[in-house]
N, C-alpha and C positions, 0 to 999 in steps of 0.2 A: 683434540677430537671433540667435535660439538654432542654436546647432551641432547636426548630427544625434549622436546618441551611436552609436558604430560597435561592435556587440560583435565581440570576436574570439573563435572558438571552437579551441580545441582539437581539432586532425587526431587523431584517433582508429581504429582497427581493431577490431571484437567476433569473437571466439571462441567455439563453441561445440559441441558433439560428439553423433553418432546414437548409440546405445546403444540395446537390448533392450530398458530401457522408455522410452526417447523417442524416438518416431518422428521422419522427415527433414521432415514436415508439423507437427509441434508442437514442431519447433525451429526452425522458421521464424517459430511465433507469439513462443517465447521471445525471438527475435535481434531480433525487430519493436519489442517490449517495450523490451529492452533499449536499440535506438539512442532511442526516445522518453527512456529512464532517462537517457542520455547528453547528450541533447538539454536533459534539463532541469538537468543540471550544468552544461552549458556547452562541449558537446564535439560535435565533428560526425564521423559515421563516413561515414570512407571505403569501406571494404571490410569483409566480411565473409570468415573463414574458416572452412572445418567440417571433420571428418574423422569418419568410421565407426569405431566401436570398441567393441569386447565391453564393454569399461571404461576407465577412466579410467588413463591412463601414472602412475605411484606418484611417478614422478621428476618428471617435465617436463610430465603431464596428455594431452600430445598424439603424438604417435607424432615420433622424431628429423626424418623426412623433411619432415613438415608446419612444426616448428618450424622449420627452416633454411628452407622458403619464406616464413616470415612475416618473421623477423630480414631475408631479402634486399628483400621490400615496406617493412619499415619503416625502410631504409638509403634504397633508392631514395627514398623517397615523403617521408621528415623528419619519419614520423609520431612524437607524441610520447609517447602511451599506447596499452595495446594493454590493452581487457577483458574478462573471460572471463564465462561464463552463468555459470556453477558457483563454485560458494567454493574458493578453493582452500588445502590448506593450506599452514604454514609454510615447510617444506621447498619444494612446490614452485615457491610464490611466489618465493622467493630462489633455484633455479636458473632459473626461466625468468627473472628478471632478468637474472642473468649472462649467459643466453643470446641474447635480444634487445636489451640494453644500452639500457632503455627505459623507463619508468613502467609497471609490470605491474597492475593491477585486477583483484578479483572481483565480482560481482553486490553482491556484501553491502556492501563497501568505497565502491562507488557509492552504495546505498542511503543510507550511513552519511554519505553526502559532502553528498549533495541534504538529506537529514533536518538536517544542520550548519548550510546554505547556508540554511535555511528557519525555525530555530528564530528567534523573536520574543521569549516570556518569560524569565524567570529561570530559571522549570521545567523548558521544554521545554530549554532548553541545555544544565541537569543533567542532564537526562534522556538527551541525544545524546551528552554528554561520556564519559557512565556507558558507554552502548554503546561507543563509540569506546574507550574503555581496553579492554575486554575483549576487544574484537577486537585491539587490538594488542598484549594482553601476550602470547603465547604467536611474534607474531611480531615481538619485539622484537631476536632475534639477525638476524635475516635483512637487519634495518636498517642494519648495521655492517660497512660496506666496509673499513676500515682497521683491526678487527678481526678477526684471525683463530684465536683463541688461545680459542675459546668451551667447547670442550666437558672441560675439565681431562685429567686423565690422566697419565702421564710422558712426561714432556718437555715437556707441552703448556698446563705451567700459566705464567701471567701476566699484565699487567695486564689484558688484554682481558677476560679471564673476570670479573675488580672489577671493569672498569666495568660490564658488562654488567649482573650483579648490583645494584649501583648503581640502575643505572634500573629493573630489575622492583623491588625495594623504593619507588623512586620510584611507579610507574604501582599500584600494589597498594595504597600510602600512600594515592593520591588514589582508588582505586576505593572503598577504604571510607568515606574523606571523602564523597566523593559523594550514599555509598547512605545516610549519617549524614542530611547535607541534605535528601534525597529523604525520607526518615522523616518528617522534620520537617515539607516540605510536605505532605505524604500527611494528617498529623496536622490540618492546618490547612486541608487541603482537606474533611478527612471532615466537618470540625464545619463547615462549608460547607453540603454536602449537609443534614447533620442540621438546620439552622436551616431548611432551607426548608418544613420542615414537611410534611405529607401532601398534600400534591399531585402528582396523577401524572404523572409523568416517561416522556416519550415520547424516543428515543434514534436519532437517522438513522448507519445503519452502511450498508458497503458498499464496492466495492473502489474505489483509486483513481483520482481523474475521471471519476467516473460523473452527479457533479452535483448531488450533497450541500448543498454550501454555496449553491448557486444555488438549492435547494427553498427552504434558510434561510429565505435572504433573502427569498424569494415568502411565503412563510406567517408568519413575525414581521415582515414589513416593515423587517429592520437590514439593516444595511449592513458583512454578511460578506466576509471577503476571497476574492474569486472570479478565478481563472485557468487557462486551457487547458492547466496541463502536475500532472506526477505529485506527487503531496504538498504542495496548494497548501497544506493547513489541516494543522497540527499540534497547536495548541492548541486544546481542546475550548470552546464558546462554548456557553454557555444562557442560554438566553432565554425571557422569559415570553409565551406566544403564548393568545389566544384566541379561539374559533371558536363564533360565535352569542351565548351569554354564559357560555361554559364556558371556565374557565381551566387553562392545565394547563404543563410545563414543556417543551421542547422543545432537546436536544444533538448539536451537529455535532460529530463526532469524526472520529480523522487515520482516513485512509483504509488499508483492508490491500493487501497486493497476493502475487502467486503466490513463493515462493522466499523468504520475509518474513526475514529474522535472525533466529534464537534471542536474540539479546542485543537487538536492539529492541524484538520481543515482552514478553522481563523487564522491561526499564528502561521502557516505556510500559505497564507495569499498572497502575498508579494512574491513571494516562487512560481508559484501559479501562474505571477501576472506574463510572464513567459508565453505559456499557453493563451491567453488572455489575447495577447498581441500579435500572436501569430497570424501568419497569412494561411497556413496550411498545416492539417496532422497528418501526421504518420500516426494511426492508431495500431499499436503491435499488442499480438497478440500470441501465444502460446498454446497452437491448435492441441501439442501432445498432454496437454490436462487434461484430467477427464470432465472437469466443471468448467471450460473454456466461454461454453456461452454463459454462466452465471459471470465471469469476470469481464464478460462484456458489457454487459448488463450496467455491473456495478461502475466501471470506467464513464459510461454514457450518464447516468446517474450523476457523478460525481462533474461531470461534465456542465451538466444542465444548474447544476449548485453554482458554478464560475461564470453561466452568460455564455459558455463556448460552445456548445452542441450544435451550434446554427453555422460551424465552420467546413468549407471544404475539406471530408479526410478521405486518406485511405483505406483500409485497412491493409496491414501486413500479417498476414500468417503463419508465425515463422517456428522453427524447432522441426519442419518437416521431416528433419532425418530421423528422429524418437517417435514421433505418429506412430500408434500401435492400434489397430481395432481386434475387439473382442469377434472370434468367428461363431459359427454355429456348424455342427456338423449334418451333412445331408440327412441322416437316419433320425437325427435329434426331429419332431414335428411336437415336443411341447414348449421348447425356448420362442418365445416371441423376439423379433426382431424391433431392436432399440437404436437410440443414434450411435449407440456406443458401441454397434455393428457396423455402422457408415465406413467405408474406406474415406482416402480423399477425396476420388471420384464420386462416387457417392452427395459427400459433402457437397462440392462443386454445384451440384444439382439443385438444393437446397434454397433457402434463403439465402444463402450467398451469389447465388443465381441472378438475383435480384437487386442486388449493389453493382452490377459490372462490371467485367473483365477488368478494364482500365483502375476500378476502385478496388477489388480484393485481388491480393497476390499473396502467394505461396511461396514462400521460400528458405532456407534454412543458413542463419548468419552467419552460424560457425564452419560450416563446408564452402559457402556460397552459393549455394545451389538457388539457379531461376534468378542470379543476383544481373543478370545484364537485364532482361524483363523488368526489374523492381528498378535499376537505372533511369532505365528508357521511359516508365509512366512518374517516375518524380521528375525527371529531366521536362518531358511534355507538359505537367501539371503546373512545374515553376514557373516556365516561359510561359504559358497562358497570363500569368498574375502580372510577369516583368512586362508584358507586351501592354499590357492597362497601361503598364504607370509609367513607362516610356515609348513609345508608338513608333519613334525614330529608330530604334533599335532593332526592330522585326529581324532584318535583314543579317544582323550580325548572329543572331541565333537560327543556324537551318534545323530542319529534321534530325532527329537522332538517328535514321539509319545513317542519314548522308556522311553525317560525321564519322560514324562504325567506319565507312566505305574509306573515308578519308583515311 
């Protein structure tokens, strides 16, 4: 008889702070984000803490009074890490340690944890390890409790400050080892790309768990790895997909998300270069979030970071079978109407109005629903690019009803 497997998760607290530009409503989405980010390392929040601040405390992040109530919740309670929305840095990673006496976390450090937990290839490890040194070399003194001898000076020289030295020569050694190996892939990834010849390369981006890899799988027919939590896919997968008798290339790549690391952004540009090279996005999106246009936002954003933003996309709108809008009831005349009352009609009306039938579609992976529609404008969108880069061809590629008829 198989035993149940029992996870044990990690008692956890998240930290996060109102400031001038982050309202108490969009630090709710971040805190929300983050117990999901939590959730998918393996850690269960218990409480939440927030406090008001013009900025950020230089020392401790958080004002002394809010620190001593979390240290007294995380005595009481036997929580075991406590992590913040924000990066924090060096400095104040290692006093709020002192001060909580706890496993301290920032956004990024999480990030960096799940992105570890999730690497599969040789690559992608490179790739996570690359990040992982770079965030830790600047807080490698903050590491060392029985060192306190760090910063030299008189009086203050001795062995502490060697070792310390020691390991940034250690962690710097292997950063460039790293970026050596990565080269190497990159080299052997490019001449990849360059064999597959002039076929047009169609690229699914998009933030997330938005449902990427589930289109995959619906339109190549493989057997992508699909699961409901943050950065299921890290390694990019392409595969040759064809719709009607037009063949074309089609790449699931890792998903971005709001507050992303500078050093994952670096160490996953070669992944990127995917998107990079593409003829055409499939930008997918996850209309039943209630922060869907903030993750649009940040996609585009992260886009214009890579040089791709200038590319022909679509937008896919998909999850439409979980769409849920907030009603108002007739008698109600003090609830003001929000988007977050928009049906999808509604929606429809919108800015989306304004991107073009042919450019936004609606439709939902896991049922299929609207899935010949979302066919028929990638089927037209490809042969437009195939017909440039072959003109003799036209003819072999008809209309997609013709083909339906056929």
């Amino acid at each position: 008889m198989l035993e149940k497997e029992k996870t044990n998760f990690e008692k956890t607290v998240v930290v996060g702070i109102v400031t001038q530009g982050q309202s108490e409503e969009k630090l709710k989405e971040y805190l929300d984000e983050l117990e999901f980010l939590t959730f998918t390392a393996g850690g269960e929040v218990i409480k939440r803490f927030w406090q008001k601040m013009d900025r950020p405390n230089p020392k401790t992040f958080l004002g002394t009074g809010k620190m001593d109530e979390i240290h007294l919740y995380v005595k009481e309670n036997d929580i075991s890490t406590v992590i913040f929305d924000d990066e924090l840095s060096p400095s104040q990673q290692k006093n709020i340690s002192k001060i909580l006496d706890c496993k301290v976390l920032d956004r990024t450090n999480l990030i960096l944890d799940i992105f570890a937990q999730r690497a599969e290839t040789s690559y992608a490890r490179t790739q996570v390890e690359l990040a992982q040194c770079q965030y830790l070399l600047p807080r490698l003194s903050g590491m060392w409790t029985h060192l306190e001898r760090q910063k030299g000076g008189i009086g203050l020289r001795g062995p502490g400050e060697t070792e310390i030295e020691t390991d940034r020569r250690i962690v710097r050694d292997r950063i460039a080892l790293l970026k050596e190996k990565i080269k190497t892939i990159d080299r052997q990834m490019s001449i990849q790309r360059s064999n597959r010849g002039a076929m047009v390369r169609v690229a699914l981006v998009g933030y997330t768990n938005v449902g990427k890899s589930t289109l995959m799988n619906v339109i190549s027919k493989s057997e992508v790895f699909v699961e409901n939590k943050l950065f299921a896919t890290l390694d990019t997968t392409v595969r040759k997909v064809v719709i009607g008798n037009l063949p074309f290339l089609l790449s699931d790549t890792v998903g971005f998300i709001r507050k992303l690391p500078t050093q994952l952004v670096e160490s996953f540009k070669s992944t990127l270069d995917e998107v990079r090279e593409a003829d055409l996005l499939l930008h997918v999106v996850d209309i039943s979030h209630p922060d869907f246009e903030d993750h649009i936002e940040s996609v585009n954003q992260i886009l214009l970071d890579i040089k791709s933003n200038d590319k022909p996309t679509i937008m896919v709108f998909n999850k439409i079978d979980a769409y849920q809008h907030l009603t108002i009831d007739e008698d109600d005349l003090m609830t003001e109407k929000t988007t977050k009352h928009y049906t999808l009609e509604e929606w429809k009306q919108t800015w989306m109005s304004r991107i073009g039938k042919e450019n936004a579609l609606f439709i939902s992976a896991v049922n299929k629903e609207n899935f010949e529609a979302f066919r028929e404008v990638v089927y037209d969108k490809v042969r437009e690019i195939h017909v440039t880069r072959f003109p003799y061809n036209k003819f072999l590629y008809p209309d997609f009803k013709d083909i339906v008829v056929e």
